[in-house]
C-alpha positions in Angstrom: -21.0 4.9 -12.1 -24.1 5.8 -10.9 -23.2 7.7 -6.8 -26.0 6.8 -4.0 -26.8 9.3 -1.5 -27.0 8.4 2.2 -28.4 11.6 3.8 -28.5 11.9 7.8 -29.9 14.2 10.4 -26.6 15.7 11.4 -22.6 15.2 11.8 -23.2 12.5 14.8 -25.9 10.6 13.3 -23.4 10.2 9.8 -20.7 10.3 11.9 -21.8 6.6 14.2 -23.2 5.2 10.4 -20.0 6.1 8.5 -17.8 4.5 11.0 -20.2 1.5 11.1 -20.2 0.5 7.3 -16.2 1.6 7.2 -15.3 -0.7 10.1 -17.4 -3.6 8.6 -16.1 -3.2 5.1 -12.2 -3.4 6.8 -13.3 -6.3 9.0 -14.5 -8.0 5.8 -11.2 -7.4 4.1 -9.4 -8.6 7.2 -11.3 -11.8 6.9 -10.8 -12.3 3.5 -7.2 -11.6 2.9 -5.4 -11.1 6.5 -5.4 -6.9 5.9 -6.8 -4.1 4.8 -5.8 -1.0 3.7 -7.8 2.8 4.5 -7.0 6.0 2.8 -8.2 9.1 4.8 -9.0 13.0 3.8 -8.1 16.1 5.2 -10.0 19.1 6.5 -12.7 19.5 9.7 -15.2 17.2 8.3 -14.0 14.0 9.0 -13.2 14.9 12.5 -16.0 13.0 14.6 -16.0 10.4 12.0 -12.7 9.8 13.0 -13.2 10.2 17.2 -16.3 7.3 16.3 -14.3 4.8 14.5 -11.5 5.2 16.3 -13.5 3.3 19.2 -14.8 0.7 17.0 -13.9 -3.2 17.6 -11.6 -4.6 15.1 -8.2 -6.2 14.6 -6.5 -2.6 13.6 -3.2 -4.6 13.9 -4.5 -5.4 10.4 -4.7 -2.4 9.1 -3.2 0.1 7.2 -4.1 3.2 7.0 -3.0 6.2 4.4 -3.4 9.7 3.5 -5.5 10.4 0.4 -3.7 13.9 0.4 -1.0 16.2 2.0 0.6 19.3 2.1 4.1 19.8 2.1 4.6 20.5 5.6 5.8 18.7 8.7 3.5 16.3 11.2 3.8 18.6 13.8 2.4 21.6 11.6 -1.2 22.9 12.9 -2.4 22.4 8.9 -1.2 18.8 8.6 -3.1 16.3 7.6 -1.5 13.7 9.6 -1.6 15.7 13.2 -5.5 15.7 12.1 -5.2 11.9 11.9 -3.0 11.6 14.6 -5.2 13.6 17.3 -8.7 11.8 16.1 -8.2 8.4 14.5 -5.0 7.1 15.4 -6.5 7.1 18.9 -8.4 4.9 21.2 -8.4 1.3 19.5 -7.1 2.1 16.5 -3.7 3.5 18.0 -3.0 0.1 17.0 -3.7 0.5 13.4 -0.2 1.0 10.7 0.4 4.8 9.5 1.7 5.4 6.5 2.2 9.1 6.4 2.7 10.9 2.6 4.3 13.9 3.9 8.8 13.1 3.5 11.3 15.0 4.7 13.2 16.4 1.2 14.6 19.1 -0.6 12.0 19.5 -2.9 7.8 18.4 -3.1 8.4 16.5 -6.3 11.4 14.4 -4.3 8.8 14.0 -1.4 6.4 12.5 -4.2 8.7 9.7 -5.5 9.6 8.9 -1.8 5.8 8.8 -0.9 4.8 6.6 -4.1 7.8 4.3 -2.8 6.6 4.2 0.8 2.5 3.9 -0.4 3.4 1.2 -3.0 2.1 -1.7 -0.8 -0.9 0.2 0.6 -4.1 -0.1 -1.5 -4.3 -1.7 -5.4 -7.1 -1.2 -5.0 -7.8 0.6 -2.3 -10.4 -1.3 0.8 -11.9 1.9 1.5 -11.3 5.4 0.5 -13.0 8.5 1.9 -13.2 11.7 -0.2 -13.4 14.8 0.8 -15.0 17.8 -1.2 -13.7 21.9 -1.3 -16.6 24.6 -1.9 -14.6 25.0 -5.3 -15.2 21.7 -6.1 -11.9 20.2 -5.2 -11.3 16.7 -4.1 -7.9 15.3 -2.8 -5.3 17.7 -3.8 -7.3 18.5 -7.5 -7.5 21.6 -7.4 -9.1 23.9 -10.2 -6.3 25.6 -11.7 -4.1 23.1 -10.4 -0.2 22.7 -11.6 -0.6 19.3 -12.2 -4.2 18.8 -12.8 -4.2 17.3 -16.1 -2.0 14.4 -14.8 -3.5 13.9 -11.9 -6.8 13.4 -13.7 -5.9 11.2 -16.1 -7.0 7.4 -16.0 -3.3 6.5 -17.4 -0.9 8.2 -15.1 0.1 5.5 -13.1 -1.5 5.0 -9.1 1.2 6.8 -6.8 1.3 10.4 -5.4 2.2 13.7 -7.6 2.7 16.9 -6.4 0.2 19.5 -7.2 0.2 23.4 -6.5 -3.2 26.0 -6.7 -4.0 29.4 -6.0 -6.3 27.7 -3.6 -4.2 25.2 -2.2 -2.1 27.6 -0.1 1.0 25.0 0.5 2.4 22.6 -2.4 0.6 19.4 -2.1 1.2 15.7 -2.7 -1.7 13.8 -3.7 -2.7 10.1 -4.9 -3.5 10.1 -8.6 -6.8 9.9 -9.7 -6.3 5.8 -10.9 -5.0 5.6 -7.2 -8.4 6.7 -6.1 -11.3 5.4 -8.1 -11.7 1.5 -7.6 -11.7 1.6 -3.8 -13.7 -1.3 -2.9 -15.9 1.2 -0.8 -15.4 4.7 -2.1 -17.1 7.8 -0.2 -17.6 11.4 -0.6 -18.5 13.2 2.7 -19.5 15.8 2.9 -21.5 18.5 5.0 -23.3 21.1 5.0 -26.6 23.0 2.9 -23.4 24.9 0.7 -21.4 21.6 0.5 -25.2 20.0 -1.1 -24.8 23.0 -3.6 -21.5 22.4 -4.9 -22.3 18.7 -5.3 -25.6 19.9 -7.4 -23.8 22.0 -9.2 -20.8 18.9 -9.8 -23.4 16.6 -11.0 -24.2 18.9 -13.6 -22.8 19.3 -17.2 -19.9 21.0 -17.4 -15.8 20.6 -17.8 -13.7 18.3 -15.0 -11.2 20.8 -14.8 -13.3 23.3 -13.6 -14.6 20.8 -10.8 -12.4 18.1 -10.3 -15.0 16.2 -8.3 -16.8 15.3 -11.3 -14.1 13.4 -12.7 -14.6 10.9 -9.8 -18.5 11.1 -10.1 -18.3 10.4 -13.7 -15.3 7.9 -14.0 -14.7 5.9 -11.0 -15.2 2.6 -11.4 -16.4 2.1 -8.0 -19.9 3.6 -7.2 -19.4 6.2 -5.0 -21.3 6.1 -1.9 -22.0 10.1 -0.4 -22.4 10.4 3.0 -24.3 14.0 3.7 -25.7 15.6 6.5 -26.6 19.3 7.2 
């Protein structure tokens, strides 16, 4: 599918636009089925996103909102995913929204992967909205280059549900959805920021092998257009 670029004048303007088309397209599921269901990246990006819709009027009661990726570490830890969501969207009005965390207390990562496929299984199918994320090496949810699992995790017939994947540049094991988990979203973004971030993407939209920049496989295969959201 064919990605359309929505390009902004910085991280507040994309920030207050972002929020508006991802709080319209949940109201719209709301109305239409009684729910909806939000899968949310990592990282420093999304941060003011986050504080913006977090503020924004909607029946977040309805809503269920998901992690498109984690690392194997406790909520409490400083390089959770989920304190990140905690502290800047599960604020304000949306402290009202349902949390489905992907990050279970086990023995092992692959154990906290079939717990988190069992406790995600009612949360998307597809997907209402799912925002990317994207790594200077081309990474997107836990794909990294190089990654233990990457092969899998890319391919259109592993099953939707979380597997664990582990990269030199991943520092801590990760659980992540599967690509098939990912790429029908009704609205599926990639944000991103940044003049290097605008390189990478360049350089992803290019020829050149999947593994070696995971982001393409969304960008080539998803069957959802992907909408990117940039700014510098």
């Amino acid at each position: 599918m064919a990605a359309t670029m929505h390009a902004f004048a910085n991280g507040a303007e994309l920030a207050r636009n972002l929020a508006d088309k991802v709080a319209a397209s949940l109201s719209a599921a709301i109305d239409t089925r009684g729910a909806a269901t939000f899968a949310v990246s990592g990282g420093s990006t999304p941060k003011l996103f986050f504080q913006e819709l977090s503020g924004r009027d909607l029946d977040w009661t309805k809503v269920t909102i998901t992690l498109i990726d984690e690392r194997f570490v406790p909520a409490d830890n400083p390089r959770s995913n989920h304190l990140l969501v905690s502290e800047n969207l599960l604020q304000d009005k949306a402290k009202a929204a349902n949390f489905v965390p992907l990050y279970q207390a086990a023995d092992t990562v692959e154990d906290a992967a079939k717990l988190a496929t069992k406790a995600t299984a009612s949360v998307g199918n597809p997907f209402d909205v799912a925002i990317l994320g994207m790594g200077g090496d081309g990474h997107t949810a836990s794909f990294f280059p190089g990654g233990s699992n990457l092969k899998v995790a890319l391919d259109p017939k592993t099953p939707r549900g979380i597997i664990t994947m582990e990269a030199e540049g991943a520092g801590e094991p990760r659980l992540t959805f599967t690509f098939s988990s990912l790429q029908d979203a009704k609205l599926l973004v990639l944000h991103i920021e940044g003049e290097s971030k605008k390189d990478v993407l360049t350089k992803a939209q290019s020829a050149g092998d999947e593994a070696e920049m995971p982001i393409r496989a969304i960008l080539r295969r998803a069957v959802s257009p992907v909408e990117i959201y940039w700014a510098p």
